[in-house]
PASEBA-1860 file (N, C-alpha, C; in nm, 3 decimals):
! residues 103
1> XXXXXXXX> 33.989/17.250/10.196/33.899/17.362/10.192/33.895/17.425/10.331 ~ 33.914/17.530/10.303/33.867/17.602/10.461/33.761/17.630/10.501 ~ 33.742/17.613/10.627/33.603/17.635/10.708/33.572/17.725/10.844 ~ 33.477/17.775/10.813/33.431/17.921/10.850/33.285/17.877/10.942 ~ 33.278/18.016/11.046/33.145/17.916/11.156/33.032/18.022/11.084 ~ 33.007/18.141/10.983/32.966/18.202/10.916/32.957/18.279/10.780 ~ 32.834/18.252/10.744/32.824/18.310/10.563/32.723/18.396/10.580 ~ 32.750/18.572/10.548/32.636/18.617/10.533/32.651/18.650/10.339
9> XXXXXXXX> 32.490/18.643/10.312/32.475/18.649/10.155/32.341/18.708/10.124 ~ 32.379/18.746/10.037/32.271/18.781/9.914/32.208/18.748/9.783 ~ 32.144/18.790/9.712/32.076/18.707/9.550/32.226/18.752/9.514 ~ 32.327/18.796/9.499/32.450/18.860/9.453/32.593/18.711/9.435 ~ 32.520/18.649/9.566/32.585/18.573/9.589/32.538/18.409/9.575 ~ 32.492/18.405/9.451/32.425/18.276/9.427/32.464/18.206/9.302 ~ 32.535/18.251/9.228/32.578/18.121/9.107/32.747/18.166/9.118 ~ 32.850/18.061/9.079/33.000/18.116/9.010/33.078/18.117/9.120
17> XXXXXXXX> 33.020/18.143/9.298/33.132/18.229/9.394/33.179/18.092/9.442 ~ 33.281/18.029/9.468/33.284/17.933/9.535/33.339/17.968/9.718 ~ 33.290/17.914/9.788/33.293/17.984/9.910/33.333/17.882/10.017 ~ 33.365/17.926/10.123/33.447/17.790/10.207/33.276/17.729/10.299 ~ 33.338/17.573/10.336/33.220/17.557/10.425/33.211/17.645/10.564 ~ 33.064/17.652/10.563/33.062/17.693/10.701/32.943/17.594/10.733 ~ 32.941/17.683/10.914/32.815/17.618/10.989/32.688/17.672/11.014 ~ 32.668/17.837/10.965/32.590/17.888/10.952/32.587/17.979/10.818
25> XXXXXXXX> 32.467/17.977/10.756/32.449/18.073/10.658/32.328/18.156/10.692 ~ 32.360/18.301/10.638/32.254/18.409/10.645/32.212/18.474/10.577 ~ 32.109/18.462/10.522/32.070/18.481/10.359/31.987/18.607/10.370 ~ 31.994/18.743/10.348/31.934/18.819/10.321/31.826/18.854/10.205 ~ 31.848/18.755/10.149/31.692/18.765/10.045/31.644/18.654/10.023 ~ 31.551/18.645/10.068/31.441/18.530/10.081/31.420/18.393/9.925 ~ 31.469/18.325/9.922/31.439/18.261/9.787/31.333/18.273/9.746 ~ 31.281/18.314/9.642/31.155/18.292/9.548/31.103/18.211/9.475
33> XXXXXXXX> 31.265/18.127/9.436/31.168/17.987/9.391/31.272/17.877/9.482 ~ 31.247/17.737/9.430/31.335/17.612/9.422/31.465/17.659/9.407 ~ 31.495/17.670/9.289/31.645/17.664/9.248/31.723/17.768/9.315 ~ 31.657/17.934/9.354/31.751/17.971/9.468/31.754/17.927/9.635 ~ 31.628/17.892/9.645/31.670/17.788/9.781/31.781/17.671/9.749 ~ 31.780/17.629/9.668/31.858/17.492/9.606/32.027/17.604/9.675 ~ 32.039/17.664/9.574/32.168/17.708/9.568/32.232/17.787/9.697 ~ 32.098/17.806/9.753/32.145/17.936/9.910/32.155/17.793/9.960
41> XXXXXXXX> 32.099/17.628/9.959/32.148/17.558/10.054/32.263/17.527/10.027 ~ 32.350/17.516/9.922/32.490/17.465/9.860/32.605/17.573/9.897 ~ 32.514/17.671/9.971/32.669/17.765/9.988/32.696/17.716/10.125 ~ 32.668/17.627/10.192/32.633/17.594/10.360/32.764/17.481/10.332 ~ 32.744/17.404/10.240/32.849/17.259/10.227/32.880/17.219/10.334 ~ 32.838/17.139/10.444/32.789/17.100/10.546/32.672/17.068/10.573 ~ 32.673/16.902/10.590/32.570/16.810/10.628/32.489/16.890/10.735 ~ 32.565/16.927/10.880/32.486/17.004/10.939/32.468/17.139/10.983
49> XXXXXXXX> 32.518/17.226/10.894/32.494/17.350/10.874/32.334/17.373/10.872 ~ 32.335/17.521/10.898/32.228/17.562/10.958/32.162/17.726/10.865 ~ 32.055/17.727/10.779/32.068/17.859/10.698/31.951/17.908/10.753 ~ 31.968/18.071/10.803/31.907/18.148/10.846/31.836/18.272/10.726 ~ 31.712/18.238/10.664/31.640/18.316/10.564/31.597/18.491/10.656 ~ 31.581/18.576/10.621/31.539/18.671/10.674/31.472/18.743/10.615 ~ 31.375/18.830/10.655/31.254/18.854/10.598/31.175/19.001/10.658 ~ 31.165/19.061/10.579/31.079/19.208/10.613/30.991/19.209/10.728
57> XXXXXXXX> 31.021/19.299/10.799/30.964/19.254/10.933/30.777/19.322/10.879 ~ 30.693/19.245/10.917/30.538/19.281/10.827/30.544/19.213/10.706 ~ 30.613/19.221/10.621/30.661/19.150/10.480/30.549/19.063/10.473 ~ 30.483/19.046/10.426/30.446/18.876/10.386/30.366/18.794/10.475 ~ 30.316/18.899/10.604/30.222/18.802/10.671/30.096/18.784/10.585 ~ 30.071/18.626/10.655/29.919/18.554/10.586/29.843/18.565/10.712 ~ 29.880/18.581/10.803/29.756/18.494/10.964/29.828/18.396/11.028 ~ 29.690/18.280/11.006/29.768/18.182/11.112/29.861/18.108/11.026
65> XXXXXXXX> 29.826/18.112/10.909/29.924/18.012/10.850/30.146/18.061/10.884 ~ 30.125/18.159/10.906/30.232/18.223/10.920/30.267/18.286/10.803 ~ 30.407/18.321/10.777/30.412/18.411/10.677/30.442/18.354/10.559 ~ 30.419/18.468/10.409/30.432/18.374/10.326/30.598/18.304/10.282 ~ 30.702/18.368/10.386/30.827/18.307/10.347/30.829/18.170/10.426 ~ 30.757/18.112/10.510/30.714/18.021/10.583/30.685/17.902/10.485 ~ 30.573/17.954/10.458/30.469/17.914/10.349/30.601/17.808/10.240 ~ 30.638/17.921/10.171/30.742/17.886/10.049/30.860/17.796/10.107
73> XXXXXXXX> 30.941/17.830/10.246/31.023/17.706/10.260/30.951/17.586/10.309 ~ 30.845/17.594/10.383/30.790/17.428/10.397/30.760/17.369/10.258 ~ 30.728/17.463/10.126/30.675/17.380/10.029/30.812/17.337/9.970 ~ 30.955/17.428/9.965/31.080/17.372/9.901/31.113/17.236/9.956 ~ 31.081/17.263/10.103/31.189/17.123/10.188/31.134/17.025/10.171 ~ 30.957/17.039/10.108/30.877/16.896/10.070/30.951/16.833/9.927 ~ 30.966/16.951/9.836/30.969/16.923/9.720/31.163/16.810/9.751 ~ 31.252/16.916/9.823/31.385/16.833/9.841/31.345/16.722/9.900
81> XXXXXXXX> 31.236/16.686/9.970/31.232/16.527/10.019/31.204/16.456/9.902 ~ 31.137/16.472/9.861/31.073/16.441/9.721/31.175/16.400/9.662 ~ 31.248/16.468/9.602/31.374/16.441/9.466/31.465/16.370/9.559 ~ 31.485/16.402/9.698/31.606/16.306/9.779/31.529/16.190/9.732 ~ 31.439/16.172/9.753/31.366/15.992/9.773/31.380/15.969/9.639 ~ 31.335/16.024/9.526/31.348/15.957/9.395/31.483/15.942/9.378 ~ 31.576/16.064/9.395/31.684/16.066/9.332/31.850/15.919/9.387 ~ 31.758/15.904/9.526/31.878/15.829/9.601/31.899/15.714/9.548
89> XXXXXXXX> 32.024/15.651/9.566/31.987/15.485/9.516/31.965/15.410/9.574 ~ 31.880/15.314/9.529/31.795/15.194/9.591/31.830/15.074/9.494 ~ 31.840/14.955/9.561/31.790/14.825/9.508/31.643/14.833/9.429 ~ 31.649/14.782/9.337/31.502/14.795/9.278/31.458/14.675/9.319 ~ 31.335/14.669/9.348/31.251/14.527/9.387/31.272/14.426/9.278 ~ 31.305/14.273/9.370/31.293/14.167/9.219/31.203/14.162/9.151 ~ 31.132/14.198/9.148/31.033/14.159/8.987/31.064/14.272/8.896 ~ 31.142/14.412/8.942/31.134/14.500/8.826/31.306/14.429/8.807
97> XXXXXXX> 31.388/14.352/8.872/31.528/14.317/8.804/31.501/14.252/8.705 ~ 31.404/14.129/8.756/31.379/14.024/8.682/31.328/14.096/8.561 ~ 31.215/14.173/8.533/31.216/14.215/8.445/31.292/14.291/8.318 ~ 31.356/14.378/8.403/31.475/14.433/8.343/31.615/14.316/8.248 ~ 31.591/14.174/8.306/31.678/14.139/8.246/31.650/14.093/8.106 ~ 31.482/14.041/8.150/31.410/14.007/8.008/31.450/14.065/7.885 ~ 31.445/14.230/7.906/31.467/14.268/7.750/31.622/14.263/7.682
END
């Protein structure tokens, strides 16, 4: 696969395109939910790639909390810790093996 030190993109560019890795991505439209954050992170394919969201300048301020595109990626990157931790594999503790063998 070839690799590239930049991706700039759009909602245009989110399901079907297959695209080379890079080290930076630049996403011109802000994800709105999970699943297009999900997919603007999969165009990066690189562990340490780096994606740059961008956002209406005024757009979406809250105050102090910062803005609401702020807002929405701290709540995605909770939710990806989340499913990383369930989803990874683990040893299950002996008493749920032991159990498991029971039935």
């Amino acid at each position: 696969m070839k690799e590239s030190n930049l991706l700039v993109t759009n909602s245009l560019l989110e399901v079907g395109i297959e695209t080379a890795r890079c080290n930076l991505v630049v996403a011109f439209d802000a994800p709105g939910d999970f699943r297009t954050f999900a997919y603007q992170k999969v165009k990066a394919r690189s562990k340490y790639a780096s994606i740059l969201f961008m956002e209406e300048e005024g757009g979406g301020a809250t105050g102090e909390g910062g803005s609401q595109l702020a807002q929405k990626l701290a709540e995605f990157c909770a939710t990806e810790r989340r499913l990383l931790t369930r989803c990874s594999y683990r040893d299950p503790p002996a008493e749920e093996a032991l159990e498991a063998d029971k039935v």
